[in-house]
N, C-alpha and C positions, 0 to 999 in steps of 0.2 A: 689316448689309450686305444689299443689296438683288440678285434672283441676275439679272443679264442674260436676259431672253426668248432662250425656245430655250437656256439652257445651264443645266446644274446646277450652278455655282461654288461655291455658298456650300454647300452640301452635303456635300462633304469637304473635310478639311485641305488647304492648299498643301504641305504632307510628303505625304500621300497622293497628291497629284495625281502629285508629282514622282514616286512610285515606279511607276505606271503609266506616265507616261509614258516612262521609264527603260526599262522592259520593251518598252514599243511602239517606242522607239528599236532597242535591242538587235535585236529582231525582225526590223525594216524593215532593218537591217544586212545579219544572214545572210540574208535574204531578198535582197537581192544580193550578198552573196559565192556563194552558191549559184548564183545565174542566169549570174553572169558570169565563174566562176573558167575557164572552158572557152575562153574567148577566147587567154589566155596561153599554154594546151596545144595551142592548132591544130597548130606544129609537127612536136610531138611525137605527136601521135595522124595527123596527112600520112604522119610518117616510118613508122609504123607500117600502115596503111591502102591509103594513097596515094591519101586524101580532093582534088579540088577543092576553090577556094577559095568556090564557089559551095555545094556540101556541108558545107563549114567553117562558113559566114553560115547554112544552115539549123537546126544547131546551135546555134544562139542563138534565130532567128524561132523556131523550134518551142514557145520556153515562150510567147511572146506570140502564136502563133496558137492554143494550148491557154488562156489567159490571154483572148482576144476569146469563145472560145467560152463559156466557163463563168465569166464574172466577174459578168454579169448575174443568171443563176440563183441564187450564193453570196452577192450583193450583198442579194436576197431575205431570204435566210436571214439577213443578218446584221440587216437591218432592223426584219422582224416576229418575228424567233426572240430573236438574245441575239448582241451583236457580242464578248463574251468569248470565249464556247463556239466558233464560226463559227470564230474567229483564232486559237483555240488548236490547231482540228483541222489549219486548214491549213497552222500551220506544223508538226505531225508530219509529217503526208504528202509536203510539199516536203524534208525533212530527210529523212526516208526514201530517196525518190528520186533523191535526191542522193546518197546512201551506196550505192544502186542500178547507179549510172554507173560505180564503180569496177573491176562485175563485167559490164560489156560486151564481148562479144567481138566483134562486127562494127558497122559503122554504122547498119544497121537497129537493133539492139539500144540503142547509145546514143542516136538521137533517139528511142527510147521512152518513157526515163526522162528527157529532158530534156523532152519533152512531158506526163511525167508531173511534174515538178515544178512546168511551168507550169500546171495543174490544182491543185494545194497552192498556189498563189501567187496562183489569181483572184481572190479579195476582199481581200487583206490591205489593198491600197491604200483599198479604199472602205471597209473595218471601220476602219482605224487612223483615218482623214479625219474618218470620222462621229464616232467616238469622242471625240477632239481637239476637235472644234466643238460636241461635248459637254458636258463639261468644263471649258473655258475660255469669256471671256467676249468677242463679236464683236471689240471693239476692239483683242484679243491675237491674234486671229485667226492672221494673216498670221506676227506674228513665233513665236510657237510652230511653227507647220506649218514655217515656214524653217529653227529649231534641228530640229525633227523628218527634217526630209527632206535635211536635211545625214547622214543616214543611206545615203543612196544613192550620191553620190561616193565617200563612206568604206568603205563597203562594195565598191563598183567599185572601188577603188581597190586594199583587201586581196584584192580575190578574181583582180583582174589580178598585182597581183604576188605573190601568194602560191602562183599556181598553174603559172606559172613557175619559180620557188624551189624549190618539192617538187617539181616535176616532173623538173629540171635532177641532182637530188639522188638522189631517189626511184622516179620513175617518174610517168607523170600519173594512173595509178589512184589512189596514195597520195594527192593534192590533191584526188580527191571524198569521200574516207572523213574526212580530217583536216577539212573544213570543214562537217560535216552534223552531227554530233556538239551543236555550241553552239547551233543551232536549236532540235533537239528539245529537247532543257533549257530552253529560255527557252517555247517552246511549253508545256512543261506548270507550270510557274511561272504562267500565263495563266491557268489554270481558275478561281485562285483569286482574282482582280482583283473588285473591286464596280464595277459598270455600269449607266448610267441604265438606266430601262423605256424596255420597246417605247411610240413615239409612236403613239396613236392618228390616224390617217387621217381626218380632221375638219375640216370649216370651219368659221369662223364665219358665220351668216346673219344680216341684220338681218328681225325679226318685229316683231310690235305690243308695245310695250311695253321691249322691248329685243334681247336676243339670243340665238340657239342654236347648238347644235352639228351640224351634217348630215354624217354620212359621205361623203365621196367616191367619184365613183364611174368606173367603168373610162375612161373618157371625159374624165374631169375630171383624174386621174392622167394619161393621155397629154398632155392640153392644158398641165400644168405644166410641160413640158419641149417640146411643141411649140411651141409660141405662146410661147418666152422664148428670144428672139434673143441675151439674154448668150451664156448656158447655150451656147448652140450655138456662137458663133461663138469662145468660150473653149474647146472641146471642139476644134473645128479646129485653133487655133493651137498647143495644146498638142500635136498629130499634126505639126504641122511642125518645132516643134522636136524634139521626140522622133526625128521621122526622123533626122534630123541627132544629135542625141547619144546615140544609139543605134548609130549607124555610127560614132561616133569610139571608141565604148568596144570595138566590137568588133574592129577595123582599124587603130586607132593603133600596136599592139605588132607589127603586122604591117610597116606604114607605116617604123616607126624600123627594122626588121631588114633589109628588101629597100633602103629608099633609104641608108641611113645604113650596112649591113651591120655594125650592135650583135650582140650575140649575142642570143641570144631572153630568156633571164632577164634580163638587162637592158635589152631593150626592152620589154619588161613591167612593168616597176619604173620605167623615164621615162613611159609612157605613165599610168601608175597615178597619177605626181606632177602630171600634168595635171589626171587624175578628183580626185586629194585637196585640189588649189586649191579646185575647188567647192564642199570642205566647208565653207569660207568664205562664197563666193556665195550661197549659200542662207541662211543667218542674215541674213548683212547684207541681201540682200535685202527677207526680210521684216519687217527692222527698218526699215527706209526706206519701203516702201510702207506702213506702220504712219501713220509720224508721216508721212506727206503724207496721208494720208485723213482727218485731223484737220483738214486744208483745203480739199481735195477728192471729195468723196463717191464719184464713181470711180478715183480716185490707182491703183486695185490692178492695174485693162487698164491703166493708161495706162504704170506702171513695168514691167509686162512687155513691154509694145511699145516702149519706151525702151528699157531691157535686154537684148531679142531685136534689135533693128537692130545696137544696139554689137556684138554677138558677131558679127554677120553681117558688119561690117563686118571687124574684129577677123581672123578666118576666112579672110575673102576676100585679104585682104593677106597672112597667113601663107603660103598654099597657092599665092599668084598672084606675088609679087615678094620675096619672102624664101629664104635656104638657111641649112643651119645653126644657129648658136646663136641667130642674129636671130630666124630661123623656129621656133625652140623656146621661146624668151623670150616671142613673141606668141604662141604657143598655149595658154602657160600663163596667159596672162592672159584671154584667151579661156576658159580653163576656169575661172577665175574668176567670168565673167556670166553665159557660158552658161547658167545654173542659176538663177541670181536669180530668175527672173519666176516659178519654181514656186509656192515659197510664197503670191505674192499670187495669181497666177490659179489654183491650188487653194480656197483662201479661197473665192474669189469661186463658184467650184461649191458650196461651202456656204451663202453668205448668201443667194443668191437662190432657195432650193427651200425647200420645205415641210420643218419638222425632220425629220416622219417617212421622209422621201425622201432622203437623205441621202447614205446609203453607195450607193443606188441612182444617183445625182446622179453622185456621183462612177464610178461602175462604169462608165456610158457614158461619161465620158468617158476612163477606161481603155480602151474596149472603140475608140472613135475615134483614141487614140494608137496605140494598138498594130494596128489593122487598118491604118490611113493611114501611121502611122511604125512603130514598131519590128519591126515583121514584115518588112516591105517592107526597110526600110535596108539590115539584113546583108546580106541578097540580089542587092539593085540592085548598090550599093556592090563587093559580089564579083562579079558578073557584066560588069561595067565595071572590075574590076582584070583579071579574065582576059583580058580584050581590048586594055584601054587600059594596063595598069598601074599600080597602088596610088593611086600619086600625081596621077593628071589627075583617077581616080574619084573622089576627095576632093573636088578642086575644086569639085564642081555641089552641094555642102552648103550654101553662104551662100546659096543661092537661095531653099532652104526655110526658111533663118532669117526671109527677109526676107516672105516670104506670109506667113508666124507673125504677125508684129509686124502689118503692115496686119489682120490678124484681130482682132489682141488689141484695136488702135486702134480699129477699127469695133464692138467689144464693149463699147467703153467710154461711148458714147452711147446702150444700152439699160439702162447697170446702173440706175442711180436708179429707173429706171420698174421695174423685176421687183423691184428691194429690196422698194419699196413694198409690193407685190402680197402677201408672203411672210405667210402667216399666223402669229400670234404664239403661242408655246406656253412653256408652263413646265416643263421638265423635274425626275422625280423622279427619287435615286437608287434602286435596288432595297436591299431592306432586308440 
């Protein structure tokens, strides 16, 4: 077996693979149960406080504008250092912080630690991404990252209604202590994973005779992501939707309790079975844009800008002409697409950069969701229910779905040309 350029395949077992990525699953899980069990507690931490709903939404943006700050710097680390060592510290220190939050006594003191968890959280995306594109070989691409990031509904899902549950039960200190605990265990489980090498930062140049290898240099590294209108215009679309499911993960439990007057644990647990549809959307996902790139070399923009309009559409009819079970029936299916286009346009921030760029690749465009969408969402989203109320706030979401999709669509007539460009490397394992 001959191992795919750019990935180390053939170099560990497919048992091995699966136990890594088993761990990387696990990870990327509490890694949102941590970020989002806080959403379910607004209630309970208002009743206590007597927090704004605009202070409620900071409580969430706080990990992803700790998350824009520092994802770049850790992306480093994870590229030229060691992406095992990288993802195993940060998920201590987010499981820390999170066990942090249960000993807050005012609201200064909780967005601390939920800023500090977003700090334990800045690389895992781009360590796990690179990792994964590692490992497997291009043509898996898409459907692995989709089983993989079916982590994040699931996780959203447990951390919305889980923290409702023990809240209702307990208290909501109790729901940051019981959910920090399974991070840090799987974090030091990580030390011990085998991980390609550091890629050297190299091109190839054509000489007399045949070819060499030239370092890269400061300039030439910026041009790899300047000058690659995928890259960028995939980095956009992915901020539009993120805006958008970012504010529904945060507001939905809110959304069923003020229009619907559910009680709060159980608007936490319907909103959760929205986020848990996705855990669907994203596999099938990236099992679909798989086998259509077997026919078309950019299928990966093109199925998320198919999949990002559907939800927008989807969205737009729940929130504008539906009430009720109609209006809940279409949102769950909506949280079924919503989520689709991840796996392929993650991908696609892998295929088109240099290997050794990788987790960097993907770090800006962490750094573009989360400054463009998930910071911004919670926010906006609460500062237009404080005025408007819940429900019209919502409404102005299909809009960002839909600049997503024309993003991802106009990404999809540069991918061929930047594929090309991609210099070819052969990844080893470390011994």
């Amino acid at each position: 077996m001959v191992a795919a350029v750019g990935t180390a395949a053939d170099q560990v077992s497919p048992g091995y693979r699966r136990y890594v990525f088993t761990l990387l699953f696990l990870l990327y899980l509490f890694d949102y149960v941590d970020r989002l069990v806080v959403t379910s507690l607004f209630p309970f931490i208002k009743a206590d406080w007597g927090l704004t709903d605009a202070q409620c939404g900071m409580l969430v943006s706080a990990v992803y504008w700790s998350i824009v700050v520092f994802t770049f710097p850790v992306s480093i680390l994870v590229d030229r250092w060691s992406r095992k060592k990288t993802i195993a510290l940060m998920g201590i220190v987010w499981s820390l912080a999170t066990a942090l939050c249960a000993l807050a006594g005012r609201f200064g003191h909780l967005f601390a630690c939920r800023t500090l968890i977003g700090i334990g959280e800045a690389g895992y995306a781009p360590g796990g991404t690179a990792m994964i594109a590692g490992l497997y070989p291009p043509e898996q691409r898409s459907r692995i990252m989709g089983i993989w990031n079916a982590s994040i509904p699931l996780g959203s899902a447990l951390g919305v209604a889980l923290g409702g549950l023990v809240a209702a039960h307990w208290g909501w200190r109790h729901a940051f202590g019981l959910v920090a605990l399974p991070g840090l265990v799987i974090a030091l489980l990580f030390f011990r994973v085998k991980d390609y090498k550091t890629v050297e930062l190299a091109r190839t140049v054509a000489v007399e005779g045949g070819t060499r290898q030239v370092r890269m240099g400061r300039a030439e590294l910026v041009r790899e992501f300047s000058r690659n209108p995928t890259l960028i215009l995939t980095y956009l679309g992915f901020a539009g939707v993120v805006f958008c499911t970012t504010s529904l993960l945060t507001w939905l439990p809110t959304f069923f309790h003020r229009v619907y007057a559910i009680p709060e644990a159980q608007a936490g647990v319907r909103a959760g079975a929205v986020m848990l549809l996705a855990l669907f959307g994203a596999p099938l996902g990236g099992y679909l844009a798989d086998i259509w790139m077997r026919r078309r070399v950019n299928a990966r923009l093109l199925f998320a800008a198919l999949s990002t309009l559907v939800s927008a559409v989807l969205l737009f009819a729940a929130m504008s002409f539906f009430h009720g079970a109609l209006q809940y029936a279409v949102i769950l299916v909506m949280g079924l697409t919503v989520v689709s286009f991840l796996p392929a346009a993650a991908a696609v921030t892998q295929d088109v950069v240099h290997p050794g760029l990788r987790a960097i690749s993907y770090a800006l465009c962490v750094i573009c969701q989360n400054l463009l969408g998930a910071s911004l969402g919670p926010v906006v989203i609460g500062a237009l229910s404080d005025r408007f109320g819940i429900a019209k706030a919502l409404t102005v979401l299909p809009a960002f779905l839909v600049v997503a999709a024309a993003l991802f669509f106009a990404g999809a007539f540069f991918y061929q040309r930047d594929l090309a460009r991609v210099e070819k490397v052969a990844l080893e394992i470390e011994g």
